[in-house]
N, C-alpha and C positions, 0 to 999 in steps of 0.2 A: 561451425557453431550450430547448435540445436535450439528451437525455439521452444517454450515452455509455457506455461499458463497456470493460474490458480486461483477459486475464487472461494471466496470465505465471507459468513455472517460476522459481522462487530459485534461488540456488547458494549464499546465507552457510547455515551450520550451528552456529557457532559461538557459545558464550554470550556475553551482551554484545555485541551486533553489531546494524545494521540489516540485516533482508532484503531491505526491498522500498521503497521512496518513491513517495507520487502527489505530484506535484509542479506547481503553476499559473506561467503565466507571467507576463511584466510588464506583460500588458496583461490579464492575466483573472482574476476569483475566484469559479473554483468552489464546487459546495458538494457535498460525498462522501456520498453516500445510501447507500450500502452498502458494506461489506469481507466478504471473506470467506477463510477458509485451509481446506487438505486436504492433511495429512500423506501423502507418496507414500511412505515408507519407515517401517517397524513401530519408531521408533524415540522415545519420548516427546519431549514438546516442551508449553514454555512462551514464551509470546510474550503482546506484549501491542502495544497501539495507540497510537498521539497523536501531538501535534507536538513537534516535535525540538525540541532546546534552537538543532541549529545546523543549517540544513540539509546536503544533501551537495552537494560540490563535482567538478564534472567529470563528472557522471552518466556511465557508457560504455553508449552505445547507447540513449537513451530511445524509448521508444514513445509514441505519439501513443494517444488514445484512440479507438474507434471508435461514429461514432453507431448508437444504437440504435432512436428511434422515428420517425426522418427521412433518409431514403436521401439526400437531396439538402441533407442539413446538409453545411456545410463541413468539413474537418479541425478535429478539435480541437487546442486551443491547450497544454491540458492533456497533460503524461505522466505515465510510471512508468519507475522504474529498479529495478534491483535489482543495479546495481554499481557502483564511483565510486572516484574518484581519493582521495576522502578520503569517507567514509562520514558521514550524517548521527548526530549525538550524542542521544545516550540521552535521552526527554522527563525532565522535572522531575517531573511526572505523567501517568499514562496514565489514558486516556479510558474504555478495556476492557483485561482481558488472558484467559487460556484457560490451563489445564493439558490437556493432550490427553495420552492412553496412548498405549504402544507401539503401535501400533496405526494401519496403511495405511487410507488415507480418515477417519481422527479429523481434526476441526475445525471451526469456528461460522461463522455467517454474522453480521454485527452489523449492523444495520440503523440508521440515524438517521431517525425520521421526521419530522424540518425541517433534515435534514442537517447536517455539518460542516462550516463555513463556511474556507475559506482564503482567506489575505490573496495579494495579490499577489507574485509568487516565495518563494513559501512553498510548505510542504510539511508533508506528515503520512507517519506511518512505521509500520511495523510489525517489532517490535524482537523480537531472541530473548532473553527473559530467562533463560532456561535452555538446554542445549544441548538444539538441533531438528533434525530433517529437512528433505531439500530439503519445498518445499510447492507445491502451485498454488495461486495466490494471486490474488483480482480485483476489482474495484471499479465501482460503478458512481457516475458523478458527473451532477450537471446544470450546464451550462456557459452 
């Protein structure tokens, strides 16, 4: 397996909303070895992680992820989004979540050390449970 990375600006802000989804295809199940957020605006933010009750539908614009310890890995099969025709829903429970201050560059890195397993066209999110900031936001999975 090949380890990959990807990191992307949000545009939700909004409480109750998804920011950001990694998302595996129908023929792959990742496993997500890290997440991480950084508040780019002095603006507090609660968020939290896990898998959706449903995922999102129509992702617009997914990214591929890029390998990281194999130049001559293939494309990953895995994305991220952080917009969509219909947004993935709120988990049931979360895995982690963060209070971060008003405050540019507040946010955690969450580490899994036997990673978070996803299932095939499944997904895991990172949800605003309070209203946030845009953030940069990244992942790294092994595929």
């Amino acid at each position: 397996m090949s380890l990959y990375g990807l990191s992307q600006r949000t545009t939700a802000t909004a409480a109750a909303s998804a920011s950001w989804e990694v998302r595996s295809a129908a023929t792959n199940k990742p496993r997500v070895m890290e997440v991480g957020i950084s508040q780019v605006a002095a603006t507090a933010g609660v968020f939290g992680f896990g898998r959706p009750a449903a995922i999102g539908i129509t992702p617009t614009s997914p990214q591929n992820f890029v390998a990281e310890n194999d130049a001559a890995a293939p494309t990953s099969l895995s994305t991220a989004a952080v917009a969509w025709g219909t947004g993935p829903t709120v988990p049931t429970n979360f895995n982690r979540r963060i209070a971060c201050p008003a405050t540019i560059g507040a946010g955690v890195i969450w580490t899994f050390p036997r990673g978070v397993d996803l299932a095939v066209s499944n997904s895991v999110i990172i949800w605003i449970i309070a209203i946030a900031p845009v953030c940069d936001v990244w992942a790294v999975i092994d595929e």
